[in-house]
C-alpha positions as CSV (number, residue, x, y, z in Angstrom):
1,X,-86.3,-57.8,-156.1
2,X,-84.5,-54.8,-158.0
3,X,-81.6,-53.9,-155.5
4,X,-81.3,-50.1,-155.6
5,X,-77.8,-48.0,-155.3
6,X,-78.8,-45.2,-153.0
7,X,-76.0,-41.9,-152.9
8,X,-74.5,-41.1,-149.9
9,X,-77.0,-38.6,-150.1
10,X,-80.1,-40.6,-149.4
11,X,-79.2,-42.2,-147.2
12,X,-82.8,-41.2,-145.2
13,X,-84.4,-43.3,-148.2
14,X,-81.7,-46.1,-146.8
15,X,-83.0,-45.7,-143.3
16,X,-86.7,-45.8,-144.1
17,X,-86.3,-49.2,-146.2
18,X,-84.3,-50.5,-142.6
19,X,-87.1,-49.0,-140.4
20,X,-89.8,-51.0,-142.7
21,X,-88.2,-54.0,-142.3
22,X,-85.5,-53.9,-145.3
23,X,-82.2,-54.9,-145.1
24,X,-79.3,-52.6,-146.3
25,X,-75.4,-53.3,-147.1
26,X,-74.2,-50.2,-145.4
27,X,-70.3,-48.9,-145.3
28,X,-68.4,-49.0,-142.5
29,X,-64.7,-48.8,-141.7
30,X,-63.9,-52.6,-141.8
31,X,-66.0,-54.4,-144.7
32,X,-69.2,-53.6,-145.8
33,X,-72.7,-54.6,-143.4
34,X,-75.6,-56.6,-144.3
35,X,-77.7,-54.2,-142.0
36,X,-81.5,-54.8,-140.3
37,X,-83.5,-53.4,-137.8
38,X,-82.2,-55.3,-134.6
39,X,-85.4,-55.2,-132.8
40,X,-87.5,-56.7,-136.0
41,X,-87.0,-60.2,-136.0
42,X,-88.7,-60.4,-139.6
43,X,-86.0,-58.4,-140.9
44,X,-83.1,-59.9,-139.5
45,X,-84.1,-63.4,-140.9
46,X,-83.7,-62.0,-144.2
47,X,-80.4,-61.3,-143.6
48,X,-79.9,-65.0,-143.1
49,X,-81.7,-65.8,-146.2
50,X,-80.0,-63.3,-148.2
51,X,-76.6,-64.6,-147.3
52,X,-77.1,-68.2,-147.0
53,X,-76.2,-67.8,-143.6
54,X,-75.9,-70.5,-140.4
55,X,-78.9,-69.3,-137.9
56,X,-76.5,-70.1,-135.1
57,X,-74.0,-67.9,-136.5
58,X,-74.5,-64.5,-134.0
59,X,-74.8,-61.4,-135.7
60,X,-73.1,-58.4,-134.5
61,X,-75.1,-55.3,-133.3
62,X,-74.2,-52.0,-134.9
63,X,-74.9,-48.7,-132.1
64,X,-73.9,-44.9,-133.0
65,X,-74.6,-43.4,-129.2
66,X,-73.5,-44.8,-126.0
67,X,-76.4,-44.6,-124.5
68,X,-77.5,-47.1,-126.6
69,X,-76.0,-49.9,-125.1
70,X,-78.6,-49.2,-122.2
71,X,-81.2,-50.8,-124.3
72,X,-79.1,-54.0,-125.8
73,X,-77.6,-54.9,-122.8
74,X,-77.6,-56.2,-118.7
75,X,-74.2,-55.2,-117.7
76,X,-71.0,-53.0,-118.2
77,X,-68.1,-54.7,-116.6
78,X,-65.4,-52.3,-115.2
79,X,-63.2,-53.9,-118.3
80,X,-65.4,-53.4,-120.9
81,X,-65.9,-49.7,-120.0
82,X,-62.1,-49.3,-120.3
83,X,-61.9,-50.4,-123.7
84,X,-65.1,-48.8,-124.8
85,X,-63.4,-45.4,-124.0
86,X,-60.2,-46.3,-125.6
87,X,-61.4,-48.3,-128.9
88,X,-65.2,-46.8,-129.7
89,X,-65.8,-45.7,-132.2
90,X,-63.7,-48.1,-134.2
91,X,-63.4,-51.3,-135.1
92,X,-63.7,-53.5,-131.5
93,X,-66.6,-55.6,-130.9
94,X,-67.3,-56.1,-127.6
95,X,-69.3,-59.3,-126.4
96,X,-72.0,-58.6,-123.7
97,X,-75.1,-60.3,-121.5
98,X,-78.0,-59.3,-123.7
99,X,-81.5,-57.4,-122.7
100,X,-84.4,-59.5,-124.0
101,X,-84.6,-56.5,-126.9
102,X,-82.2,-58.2,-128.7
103,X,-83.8,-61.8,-130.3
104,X,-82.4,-64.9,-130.0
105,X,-82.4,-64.6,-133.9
106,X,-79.4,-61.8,-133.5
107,X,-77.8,-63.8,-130.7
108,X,-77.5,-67.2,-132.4
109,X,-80.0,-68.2,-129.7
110,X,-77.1,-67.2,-127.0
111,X,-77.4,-65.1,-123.9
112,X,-74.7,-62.7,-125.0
113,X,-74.6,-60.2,-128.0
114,X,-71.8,-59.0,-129.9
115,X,-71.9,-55.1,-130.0
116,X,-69.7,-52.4,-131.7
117,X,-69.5,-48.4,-132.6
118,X,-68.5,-48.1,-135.8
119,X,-66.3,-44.9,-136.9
120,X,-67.3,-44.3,-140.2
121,X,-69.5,-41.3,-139.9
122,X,-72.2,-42.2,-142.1
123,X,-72.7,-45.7,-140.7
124,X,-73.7,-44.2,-137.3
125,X,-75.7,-40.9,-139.4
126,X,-77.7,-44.4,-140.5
127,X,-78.1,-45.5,-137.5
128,X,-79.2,-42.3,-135.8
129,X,-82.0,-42.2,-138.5
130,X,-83.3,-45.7,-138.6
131,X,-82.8,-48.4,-135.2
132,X,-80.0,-49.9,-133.6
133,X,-78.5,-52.4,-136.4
134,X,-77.9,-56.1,-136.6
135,X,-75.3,-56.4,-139.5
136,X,-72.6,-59.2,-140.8
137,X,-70.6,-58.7,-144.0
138,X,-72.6,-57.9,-147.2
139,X,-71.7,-60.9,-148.9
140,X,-72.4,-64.7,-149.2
141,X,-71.6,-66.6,-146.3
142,X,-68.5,-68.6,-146.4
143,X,-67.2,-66.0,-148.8
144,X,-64.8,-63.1,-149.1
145,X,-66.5,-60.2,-147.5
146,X,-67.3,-56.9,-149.6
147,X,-65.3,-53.8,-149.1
148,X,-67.3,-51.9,-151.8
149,X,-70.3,-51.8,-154.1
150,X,-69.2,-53.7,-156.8
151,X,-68.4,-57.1,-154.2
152,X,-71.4,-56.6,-152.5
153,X,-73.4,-56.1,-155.8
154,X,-71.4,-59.5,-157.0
155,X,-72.7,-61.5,-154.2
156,X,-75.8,-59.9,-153.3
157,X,-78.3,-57.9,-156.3
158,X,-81.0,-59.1,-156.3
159,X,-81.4,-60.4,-152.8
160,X,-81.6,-57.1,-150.6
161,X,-83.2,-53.8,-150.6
162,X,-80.7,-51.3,-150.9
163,X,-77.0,-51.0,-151.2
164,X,-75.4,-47.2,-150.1
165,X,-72.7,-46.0,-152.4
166,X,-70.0,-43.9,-151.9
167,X,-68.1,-42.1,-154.0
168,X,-64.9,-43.5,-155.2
169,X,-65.5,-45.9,-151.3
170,X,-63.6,-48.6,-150.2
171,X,-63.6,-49.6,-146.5
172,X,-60.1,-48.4,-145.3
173,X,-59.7,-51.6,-142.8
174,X,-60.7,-54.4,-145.1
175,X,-61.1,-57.3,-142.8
176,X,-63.5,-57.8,-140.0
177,X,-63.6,-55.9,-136.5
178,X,-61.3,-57.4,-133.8
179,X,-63.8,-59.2,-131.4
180,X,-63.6,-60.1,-127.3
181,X,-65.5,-61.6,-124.7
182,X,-65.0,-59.9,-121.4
183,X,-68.5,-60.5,-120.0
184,X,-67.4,-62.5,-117.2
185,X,-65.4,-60.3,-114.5
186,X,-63.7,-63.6,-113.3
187,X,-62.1,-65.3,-115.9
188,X,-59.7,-63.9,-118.0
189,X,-61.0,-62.0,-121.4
190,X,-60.8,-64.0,-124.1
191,X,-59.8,-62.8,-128.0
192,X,-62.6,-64.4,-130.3
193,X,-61.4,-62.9,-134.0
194,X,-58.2,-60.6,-134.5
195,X,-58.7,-57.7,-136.5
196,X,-57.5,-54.1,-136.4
197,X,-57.3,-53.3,-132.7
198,X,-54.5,-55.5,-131.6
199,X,-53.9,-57.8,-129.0
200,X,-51.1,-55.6,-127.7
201,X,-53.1,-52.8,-127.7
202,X,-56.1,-54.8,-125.8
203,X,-53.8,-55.7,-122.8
204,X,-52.1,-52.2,-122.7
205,X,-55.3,-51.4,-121.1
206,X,-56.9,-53.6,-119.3
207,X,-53.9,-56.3,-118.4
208,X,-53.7,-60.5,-120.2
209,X,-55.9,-61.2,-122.2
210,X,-56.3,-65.2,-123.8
211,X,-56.9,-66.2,-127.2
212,X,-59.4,-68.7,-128.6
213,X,-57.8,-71.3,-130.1
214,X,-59.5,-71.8,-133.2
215,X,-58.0,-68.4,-134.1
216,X,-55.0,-70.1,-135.7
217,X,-55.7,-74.1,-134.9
218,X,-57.8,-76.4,-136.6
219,X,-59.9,-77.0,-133.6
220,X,-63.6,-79.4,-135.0
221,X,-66.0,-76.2,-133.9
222,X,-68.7,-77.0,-136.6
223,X,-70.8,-79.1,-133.4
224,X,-69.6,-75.9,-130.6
225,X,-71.2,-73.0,-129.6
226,X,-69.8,-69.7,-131.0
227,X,-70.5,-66.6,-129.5
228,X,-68.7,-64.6,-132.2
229,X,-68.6,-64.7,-136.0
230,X,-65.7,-66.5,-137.6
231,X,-65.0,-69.2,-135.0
232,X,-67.0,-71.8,-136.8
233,X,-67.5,-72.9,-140.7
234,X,-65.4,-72.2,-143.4
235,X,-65.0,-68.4,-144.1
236,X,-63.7,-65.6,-146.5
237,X,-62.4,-67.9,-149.0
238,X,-62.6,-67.7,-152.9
239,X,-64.1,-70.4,-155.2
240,X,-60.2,-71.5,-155.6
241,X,-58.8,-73.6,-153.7
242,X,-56.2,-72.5,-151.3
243,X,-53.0,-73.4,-150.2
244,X,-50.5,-71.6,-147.7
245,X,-46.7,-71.2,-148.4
246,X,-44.3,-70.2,-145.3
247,X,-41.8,-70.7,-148.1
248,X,-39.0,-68.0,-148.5
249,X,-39.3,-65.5,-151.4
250,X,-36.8,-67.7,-153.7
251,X,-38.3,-71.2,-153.0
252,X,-42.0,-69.7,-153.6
253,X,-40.8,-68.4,-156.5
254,X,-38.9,-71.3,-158.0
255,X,-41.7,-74.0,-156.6
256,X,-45.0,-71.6,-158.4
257,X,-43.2,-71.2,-161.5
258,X,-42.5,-75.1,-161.9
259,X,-46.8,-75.6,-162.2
260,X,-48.8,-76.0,-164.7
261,X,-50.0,-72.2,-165.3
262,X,-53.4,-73.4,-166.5
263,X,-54.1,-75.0,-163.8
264,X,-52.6,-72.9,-161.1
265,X,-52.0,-69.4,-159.4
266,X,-50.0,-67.5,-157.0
267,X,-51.3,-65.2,-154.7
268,X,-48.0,-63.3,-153.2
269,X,-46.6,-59.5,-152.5
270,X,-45.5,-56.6,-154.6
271,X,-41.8,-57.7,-154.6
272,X,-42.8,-61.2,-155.9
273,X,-44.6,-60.0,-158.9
274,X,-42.5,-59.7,-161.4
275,X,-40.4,-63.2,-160.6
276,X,-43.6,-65.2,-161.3
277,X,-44.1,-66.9,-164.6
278,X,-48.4,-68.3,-163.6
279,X,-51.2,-66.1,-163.0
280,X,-50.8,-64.1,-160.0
281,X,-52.4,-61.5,-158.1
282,X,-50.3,-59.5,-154.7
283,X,-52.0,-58.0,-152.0
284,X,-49.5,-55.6,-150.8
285,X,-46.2,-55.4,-149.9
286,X,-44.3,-58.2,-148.0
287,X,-44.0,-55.8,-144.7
288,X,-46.7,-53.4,-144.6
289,X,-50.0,-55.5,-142.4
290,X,-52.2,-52.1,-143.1
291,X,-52.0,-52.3,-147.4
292,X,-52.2,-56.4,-147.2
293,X,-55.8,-56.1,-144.3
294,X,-56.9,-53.4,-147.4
295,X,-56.2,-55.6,-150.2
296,X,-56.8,-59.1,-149.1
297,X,-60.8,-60.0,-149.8
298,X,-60.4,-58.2,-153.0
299,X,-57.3,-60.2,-153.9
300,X,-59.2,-62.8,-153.0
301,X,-61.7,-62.2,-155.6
302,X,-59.1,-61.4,-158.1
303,X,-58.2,-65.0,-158.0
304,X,-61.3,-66.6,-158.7
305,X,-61.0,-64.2,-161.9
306,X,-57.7,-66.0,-162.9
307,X,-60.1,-68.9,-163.5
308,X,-57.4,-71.7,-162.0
309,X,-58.2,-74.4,-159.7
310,X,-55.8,-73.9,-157.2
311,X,-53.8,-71.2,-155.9
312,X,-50.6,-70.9,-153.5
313,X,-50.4,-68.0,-151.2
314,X,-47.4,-66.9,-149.4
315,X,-47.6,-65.6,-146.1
316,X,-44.3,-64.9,-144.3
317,X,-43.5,-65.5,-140.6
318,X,-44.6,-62.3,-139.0
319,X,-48.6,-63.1,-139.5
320,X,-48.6,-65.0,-136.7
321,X,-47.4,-62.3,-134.4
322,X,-49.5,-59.5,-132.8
323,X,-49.4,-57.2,-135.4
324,X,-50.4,-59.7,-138.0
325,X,-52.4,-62.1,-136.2
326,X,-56.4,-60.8,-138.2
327,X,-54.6,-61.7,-141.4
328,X,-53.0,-64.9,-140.9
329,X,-56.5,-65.6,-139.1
330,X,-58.2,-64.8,-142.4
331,X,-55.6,-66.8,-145.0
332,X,-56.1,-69.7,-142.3
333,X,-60.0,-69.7,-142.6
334,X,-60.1,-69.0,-146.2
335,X,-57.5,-71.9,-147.2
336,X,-59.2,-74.0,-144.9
337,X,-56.2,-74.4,-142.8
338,X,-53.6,-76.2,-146.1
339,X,-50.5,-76.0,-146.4
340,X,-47.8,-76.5,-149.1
C-alpha cells in the first residue's frame, strides 16, 4: 500500500478514502489520530492491524457537532453535560453508555464508549465531511504517539491510506486527551488518563472526582477490563530502556556522567544540558508542564536516535501533582514504572 500525504487542502480526498472504508492519521490538538469510519466495522479492524493494536483496547470516538452524540450514545448525565459545556471542543474524553451504532469492535466489546470534540478546526472540517470517527494515536501500539507527519510516517507508511499534512504542524498538546468516566450518576466520577484538562479544573465544576489507580501505581491490569486507553499494557515508550530519576539536579548530574556513555543516556531539562558529559536529549524546561507535554513523545524518539541501551530520565517532584499528573502518567507507562 503506497501511503499518500494529502495537503490540508484535500482534505475532501481524506474524507472520501474514510467514507470507503480507509483509515486516515488525521491532526488534532493532542497527538495525531489513527481515524476510521465508526460505524464500518471493516474499517476499524484495520486500525487494529495497522497498529498492532490489543482488540480489547477501546478506541475513542471522534464527533465535530453535538448533536452527534444523539447517535453514539443512551444517556447524558446531568455531570457529563456540565463538563461538555465547559471542556468541548478540547481535549476531554468523556466515557458514555453506548447506542448499538457503535460496535463492540470500537468499544473493546464494552457497553460504554469513549467520546470527545476535538478543537482543532480541521479535525472536526474532517469529520463534518466523512462520519463520526473511531481514532487512537497514529502510531505503533505500545509506542510513543505521533505529533506530526514525520512520526506517524516513521511508524505507519505503508500500512494506512492517507496521512493529512500540515504546514509546518505539530499538535500543540502533545500527549493524549484527559479521559473520565462519569456514566454512572451514583458513584463518584472516576479519572481514567490525565492529560491537559486537569483534575482541578474537572472538580471546579462538577465537585470530587476519584482517580484510577493505575494512573501512577503498578496495579497487574493486563487480565482487567479497561474502559479507556492507557490503563493497560505497556505504552508510549521508546525502544530504550527507561529508568526514572527523582534525583536533584546535582546528583543526576554527577550519577549520569559517571556511566558508560556508550552504553547510556540522559533524558533531562534545558538547565541540565549543558552539565552532562553522555548523550542526552531535554524536553523542556524543569518548570514549565506546557513545553515538557509538547516535547515529550518526540524526545522520546530522540533517544532511541542516540542508539544507547538505556536511558535515565529525570522527573522532579511536581509531576505528581495536579498540574503535572498526564506527564508523570506518561514517563511512568513508558519506563515501565523503574526507577533509579
Amino acid at each position: 500500500m503506497k501511503t499518500l500525504i494529502l495537503s490540508d487542502k484535500k482534505i475532501d480526498v481524506a474524507a472520501e478514502i474514510l467514507k470507503e472504508g480507509g483509515i486516515v492519521a488525521i491532526p488534532t490538538e493532542t497527538v495525531y489520530g489513527l481515524a476510521a469510519d465508526a460505524f464500518n466495522k471493516d474499517a476499524v479492524k484495520k486500525i487494529f492491524k495497522s497498529k498492532n493494536r490489543p482488540n480489547d483496547n477501546p478506541i475513542i470516538v471522534h464527533i465535530s457537532k453535538y448533536k452527534d452524540l444523539e447517535k453514539i450514545v443512551s444517556n447524558v448525565p446531568e455531570k457529563t453535560s456540565k463538563l461538555i459545556e465547559k471542556f468541548w471542543p478540547g481535549p476531554l474524553t468523556i466515557i458514555f453508555k453506548k447506542t448499538d451504532l457503535i460496535s463492540n469492535v470500537v468499544s473493546g466489546g464494552l457497553d460504554t464508549v469513549a467520546v470527545r470534540m476535538p478543537s482543532l478546526k480541521i479535525t472536526r472540517q474532517i469529520i463534518d465531511k466523512s462520519s463520526i470517527l473511531a481514532a487512537p494515536s497514529a502510531n505503533i501500539s505500545g509506542k510513543p504517539s505521533a505529533v506530526n507527519v514525520k512520526q506517524v510516517l516513521e511508524d505507519l507508511d505503508g500500512t494506512i491510506d492517507a496521512v493529512v499534512d500540515i504546514p509546518n504542524f505539530s499538535c500543540n498538546i502533545g500527549i493524549e486527551s484527559t479521559v473520565i468516566d462519569i456514566n454512572d450518576e451514583n458513584t463518584t466520577p472516576v479519572l481514567l488518563r490525565p492529560g491537559a484538562v486537569t483534575r482541578a479544573q474537572i472538580e471546579s465544576i462538577i465537585g470530587k472526582i476519584d482517580i484510577d489507580p493505575r494512573i501512577i501505581k503498578n496495579v497487574d491490569s493486563q487480565h482487567s477490563v479497561v474502559s479507556s486507553p492507557g490503563l493497560k499494557y505497556k505504552h508510549y515508550a521508546p525502544d530504550t530502556e527507561l529508568i526514572i530519576s527523582e534525583s536533584e539536579r546535582s546528583d543526576y548530574i554527577k550519577f549520569v556522567n559517571s556511566l558508560d556513555r556508550n552504553k547510556n543516556s540522559a533524558l533531562c531539562f534545558d538547565e541540565d544540558l549543558r552539565h552532562i558529559n553522555i548523550p542526552c536529549v531535554s524536553y523542556g524546561p524543569e518548570n514549565d508542564i506546557n513545553i515538557q507535554s509538547f516535547r515529550l513523545y518526540t524526545a522520546f524518539r530522540e533517544i532511541d536516535d542516540l542508539k544507547t541501551k538505556t536511558c535515565y530520565i529525570r522527573i522532579n517532584k511536581f509531576k505528581k501533582n495536579n498540574d503535572g499528573l498526564g506527564i508523570y502518567n506518561r514517563i511512568l507507562r513508558a519506563a515501565s514504572f523503574k526507577f533509579s
